[in-house]
Structure formats: C-alpha cells, structure tokens
C-alpha positions as CSV (number, residue, x, y, z in Angstrom):
1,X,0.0,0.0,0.0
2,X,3.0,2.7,0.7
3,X,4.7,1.9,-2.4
4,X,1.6,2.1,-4.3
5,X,0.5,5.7,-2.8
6,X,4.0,7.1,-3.2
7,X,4.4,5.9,-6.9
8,X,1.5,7.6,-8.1
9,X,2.9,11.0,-7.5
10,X,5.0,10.3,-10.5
11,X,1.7,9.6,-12.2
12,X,-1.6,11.3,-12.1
13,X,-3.0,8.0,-14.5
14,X,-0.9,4.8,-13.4
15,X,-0.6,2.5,-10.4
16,X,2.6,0.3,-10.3
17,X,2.3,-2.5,-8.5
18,X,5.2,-4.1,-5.8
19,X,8.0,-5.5,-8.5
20,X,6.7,-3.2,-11.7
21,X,9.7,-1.4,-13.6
22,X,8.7,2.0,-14.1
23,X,8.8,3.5,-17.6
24,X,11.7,6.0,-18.5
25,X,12.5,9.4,-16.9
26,X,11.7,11.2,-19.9
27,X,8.1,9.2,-20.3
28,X,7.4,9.7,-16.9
29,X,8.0,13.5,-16.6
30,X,6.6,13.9,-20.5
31,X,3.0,12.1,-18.9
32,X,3.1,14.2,-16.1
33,X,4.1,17.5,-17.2
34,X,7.5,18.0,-15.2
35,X,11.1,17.7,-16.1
36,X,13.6,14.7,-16.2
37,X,15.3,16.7,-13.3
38,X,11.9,16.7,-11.3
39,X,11.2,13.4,-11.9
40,X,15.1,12.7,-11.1
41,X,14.8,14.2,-7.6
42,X,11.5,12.4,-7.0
43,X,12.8,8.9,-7.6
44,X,15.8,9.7,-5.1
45,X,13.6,10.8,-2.7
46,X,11.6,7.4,-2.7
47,X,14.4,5.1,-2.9
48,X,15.9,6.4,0.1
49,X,13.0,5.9,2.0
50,X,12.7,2.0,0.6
51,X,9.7,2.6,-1.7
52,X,11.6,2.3,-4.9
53,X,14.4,0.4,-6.0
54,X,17.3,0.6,-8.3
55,X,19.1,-1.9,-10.2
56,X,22.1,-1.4,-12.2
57,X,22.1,-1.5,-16.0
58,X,18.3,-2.7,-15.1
59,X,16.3,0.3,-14.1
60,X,13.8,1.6,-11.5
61,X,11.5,-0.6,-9.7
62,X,8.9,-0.5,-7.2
63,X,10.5,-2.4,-4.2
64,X,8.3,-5.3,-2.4
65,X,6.5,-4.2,0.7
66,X,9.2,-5.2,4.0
67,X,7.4,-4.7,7.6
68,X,9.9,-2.4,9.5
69,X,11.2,-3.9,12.6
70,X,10.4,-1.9,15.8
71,X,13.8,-0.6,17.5
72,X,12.7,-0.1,21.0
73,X,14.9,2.6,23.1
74,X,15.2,2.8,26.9
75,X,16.9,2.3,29.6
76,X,14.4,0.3,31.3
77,X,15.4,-2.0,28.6
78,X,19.1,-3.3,30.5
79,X,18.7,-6.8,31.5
80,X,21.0,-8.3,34.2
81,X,21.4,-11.3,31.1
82,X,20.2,-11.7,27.6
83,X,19.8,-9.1,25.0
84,X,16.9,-6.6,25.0
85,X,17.9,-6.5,21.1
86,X,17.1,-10.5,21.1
87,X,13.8,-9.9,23.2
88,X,12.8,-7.4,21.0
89,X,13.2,-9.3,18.1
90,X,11.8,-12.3,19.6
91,X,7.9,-9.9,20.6
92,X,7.7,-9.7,16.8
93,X,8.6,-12.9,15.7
94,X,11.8,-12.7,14.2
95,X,15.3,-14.3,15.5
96,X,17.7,-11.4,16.4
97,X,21.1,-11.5,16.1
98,X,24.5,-9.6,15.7
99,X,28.4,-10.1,14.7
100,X,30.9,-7.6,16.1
101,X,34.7,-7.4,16.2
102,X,36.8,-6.0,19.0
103,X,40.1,-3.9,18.7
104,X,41.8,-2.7,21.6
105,X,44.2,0.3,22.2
106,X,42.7,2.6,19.0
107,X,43.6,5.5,19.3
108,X,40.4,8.2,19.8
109,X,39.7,10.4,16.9
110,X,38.8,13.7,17.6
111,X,34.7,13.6,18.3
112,X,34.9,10.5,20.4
113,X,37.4,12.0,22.6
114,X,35.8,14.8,23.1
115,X,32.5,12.4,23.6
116,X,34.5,10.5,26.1
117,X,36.2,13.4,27.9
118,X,39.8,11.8,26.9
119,X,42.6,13.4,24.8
120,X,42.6,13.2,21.0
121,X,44.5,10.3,20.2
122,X,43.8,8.3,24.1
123,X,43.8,4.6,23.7
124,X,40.2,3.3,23.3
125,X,38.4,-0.1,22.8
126,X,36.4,-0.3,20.1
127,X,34.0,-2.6,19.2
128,X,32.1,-2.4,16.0
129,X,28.4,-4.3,15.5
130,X,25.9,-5.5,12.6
131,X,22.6,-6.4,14.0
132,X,20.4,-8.8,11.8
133,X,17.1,-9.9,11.7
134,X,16.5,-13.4,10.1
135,X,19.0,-12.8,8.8
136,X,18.7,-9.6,7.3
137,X,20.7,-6.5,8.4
138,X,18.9,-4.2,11.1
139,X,21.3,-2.3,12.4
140,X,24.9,-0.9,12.8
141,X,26.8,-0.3,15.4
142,X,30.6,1.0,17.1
143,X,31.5,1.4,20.4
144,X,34.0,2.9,22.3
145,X,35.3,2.9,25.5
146,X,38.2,4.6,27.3
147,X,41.1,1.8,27.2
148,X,42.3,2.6,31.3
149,X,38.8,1.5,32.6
150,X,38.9,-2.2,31.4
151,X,42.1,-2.8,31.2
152,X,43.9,-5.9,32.8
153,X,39.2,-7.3,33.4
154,X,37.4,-9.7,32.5
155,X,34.7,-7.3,30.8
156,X,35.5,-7.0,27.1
157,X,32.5,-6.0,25.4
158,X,32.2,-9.4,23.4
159,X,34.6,-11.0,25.0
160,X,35.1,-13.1,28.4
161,X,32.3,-14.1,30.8
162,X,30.4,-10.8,30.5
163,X,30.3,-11.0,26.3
164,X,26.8,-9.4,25.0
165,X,25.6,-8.2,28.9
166,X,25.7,-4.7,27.7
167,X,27.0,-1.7,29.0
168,X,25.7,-1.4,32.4
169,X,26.0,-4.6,34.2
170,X,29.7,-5.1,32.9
171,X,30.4,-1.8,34.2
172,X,28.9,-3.1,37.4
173,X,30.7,-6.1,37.6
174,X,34.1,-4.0,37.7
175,X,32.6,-1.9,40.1
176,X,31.4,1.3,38.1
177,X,27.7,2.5,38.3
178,X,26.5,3.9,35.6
179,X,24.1,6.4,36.5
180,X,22.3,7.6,32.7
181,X,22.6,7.5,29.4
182,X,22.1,10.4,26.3
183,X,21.0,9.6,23.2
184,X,21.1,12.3,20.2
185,X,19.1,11.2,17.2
186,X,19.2,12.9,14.2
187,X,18.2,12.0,10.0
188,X,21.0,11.9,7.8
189,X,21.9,10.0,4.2
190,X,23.8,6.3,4.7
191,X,27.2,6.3,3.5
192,X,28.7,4.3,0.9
193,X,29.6,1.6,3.7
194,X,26.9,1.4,5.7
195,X,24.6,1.6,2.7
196,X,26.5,-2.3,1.5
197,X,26.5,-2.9,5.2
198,X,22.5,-2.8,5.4
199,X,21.5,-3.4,2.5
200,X,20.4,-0.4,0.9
201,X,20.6,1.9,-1.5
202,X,23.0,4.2,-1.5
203,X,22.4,7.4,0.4
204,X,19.4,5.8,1.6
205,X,18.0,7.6,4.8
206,X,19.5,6.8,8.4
207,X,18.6,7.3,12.1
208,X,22.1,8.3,13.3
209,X,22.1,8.1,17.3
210,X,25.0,9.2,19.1
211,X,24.8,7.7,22.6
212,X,27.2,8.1,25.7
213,X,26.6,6.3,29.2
214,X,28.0,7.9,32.0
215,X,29.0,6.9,35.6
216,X,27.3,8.0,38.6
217,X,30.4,10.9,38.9
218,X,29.3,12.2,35.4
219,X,32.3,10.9,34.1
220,X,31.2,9.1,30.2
221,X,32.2,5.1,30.1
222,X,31.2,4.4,26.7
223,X,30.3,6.0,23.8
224,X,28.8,4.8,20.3
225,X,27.2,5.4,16.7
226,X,24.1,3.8,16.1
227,X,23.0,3.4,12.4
228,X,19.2,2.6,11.5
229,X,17.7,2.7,8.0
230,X,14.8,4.5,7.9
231,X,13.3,2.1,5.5
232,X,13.3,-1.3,7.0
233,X,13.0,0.0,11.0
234,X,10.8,2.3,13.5
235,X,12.6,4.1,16.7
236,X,10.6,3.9,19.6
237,X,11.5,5.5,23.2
238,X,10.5,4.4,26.2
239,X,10.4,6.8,29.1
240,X,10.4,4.9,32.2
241,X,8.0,7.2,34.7
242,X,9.8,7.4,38.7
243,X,7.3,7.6,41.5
C-alpha cells in the first residue's frame, strides 16, 4: 500500500504495483508535465525511503512491501542477562542477532574523545556491530570505551564471561555505576559503507544516534554510533516514569 501511494505521484494515470519497472524518466515527466530533473529528484527521494528500487544496468523498480522492525529505546530495557535486542526481536517474531569485532588500544579520533572526555589520540576499545534480523541486516553499530577503565578485566564487550551483557551490568561487575545514558538522534543520508553494510541503497535515509553512558560521577564510560535505515526500521522511546 505505501509503495503504491508514493508511486503515483509520478503519475496522475498509473498504479505500479510491488516488483513493476517504471517506464523511463523522460516518459514519466513527459506524462506528467515536469522535467527529467523533477522526476530525477522524485525517484531519489523514494528510494531512500525504501519505496523504490534501483538496479544497475536494469532500471527503476517498485520495491516489495518489507514490515519495519520496531527498535525499541530505553533504559528500562538493561537486563541483568540476555539481549533486550534479542527480546525485541523475539515480541515480533523474528530471530535477532549480531556479529561484532573488537580492537583494543585505538587510538580516539577527535569527536569520540571529546564524547568520552579523553585526549585526542587516548587509547580506546572499540567494538564495532551489525545487528540482523532473520537474517537480514537491522542495524549498525561501534562502540567505544576509554582503554584505562577495562584494562587488565574480564569485561571486554564481546569478549570473556560478560560478552553481550551490555554496557551497564559489565560496568557493574568491575565496580562502576553507571548512572544515565544520552542519546542524540538525528536524520541523515547512509554512507557508501553502511549503505552495502545494510542493504540499501546508496544514500538511503539513516537514524544516526549518538549515545554516551555515563558513571554516577558524570564521568562518560562508553560512547557509540548507532545506524538505522529508515526504511526497513521504526525508533521507539520508552520513558520509564519514577514515582
């Protein structure tokens, strides 16, 4: 139903159905009384939020309906084992699942040590993610975390007997309390990477969420860049109320 509303604002006559290839730029804009350039923009637009679909040396296609996976956001969310990315995954009926790779002593680049209160260039862990659905890529992610505060543990973010616990209890279990998180969310185009990464087309649009967890002395512990397309999932918050 979204693909077909959205393709008929490139015409007031046709429907194209889920898998059609859409006539030529020139036909298109001649039948509706517009430009190529218009008609140019318009097709961008629709690929990069998943109703369209390009294929190389093929044309442009209207891309088969996907359900967007609900990516649900809160603290509330930490579990003292198991992943609340599994759970969610598991609510909708799907089997979540991720593959990361860890690299210690990386030096920080400028915004993440500035994120993580360090100096430019202060030895980090980093830990980079791809979330999947059945399968499917969901979700991107890399952390990073200030080198001196795990050193010489047993809490390596995939690693050791705390692997996939999340932030907070591993913290915990070396004795650091981390007090809140701050996510910053903002829209932006997928890169050329993340774009193969995911599964999308190029320039396709992106949730990009910076979010840094801090310790109960303010000082931030961890700090990472979430990447969701647009297309394929939702955002949801959850606000846990304290009475």
């Amino acid at each position: 139903m979204r693909a077909v509303t959205a393709t008929r604002l490139l015409s007031a006559e046709r429907v194209w159905e889920p898998g059609d290839r859409l006539p030529s730029r020139a036909q298109i804009g001649q039948e509706c009384g517009v430009g190529e350039n218009a008609v140019r923009r318009a097709q961008e637009l629709l690929i990069s939020q998943g109703v369209l679909e390009g294929r190389a040396g093929s044309g442009t296609y209207v891309a088969e309906p996907r359900r967007r996976v609900r990516v649900v956001r809160s603290s509330a969310r930490e579990q003292p084992s198991g992943s609340p990315f599994r759970a969610d995954m598991k609510a909708v009926g799907r089997q979540g699942d991720w593959e990361s790779r860890t690299d210690a002593k990386v030096p920080a680049p400028a915004e993440i040590a500035a994120r993580l209160g360090v100096d430019e260039g202060a030895l980090c862990v980093r830990t980079t993610y791809e979330f999947v659905a059945d399968g499917r890529p969901v979700q991107l992610s890399t952390s990073w975390e200030p080198y001196d505060l795990t050193a010489g543990t047993l809490v390596l973010p995939e690693g050791g007997p705390h692997a996939g616990s999340g932030v907070v209890n591993r913290m915990a279990a070396i004795g650091i309390t981390v007090s809140h998180a701050v996510e910053q969310p903002e829209p932006r185009h997928a890169t050329a990477e993340e774009a193969s990464l995911l599964g999308i087309q190029k320039a396709a649009l992106v949730t990009h969420i910076r979010r840094t967890y801090y310790n109960d002395q303010g000082r931030p512990v961890e700090t990472a860049d979430i990447v969701v397309p647009v297309a394929h999932c939702e955002i949801v918050y959850e606000i846990p109320i304290n009475r």
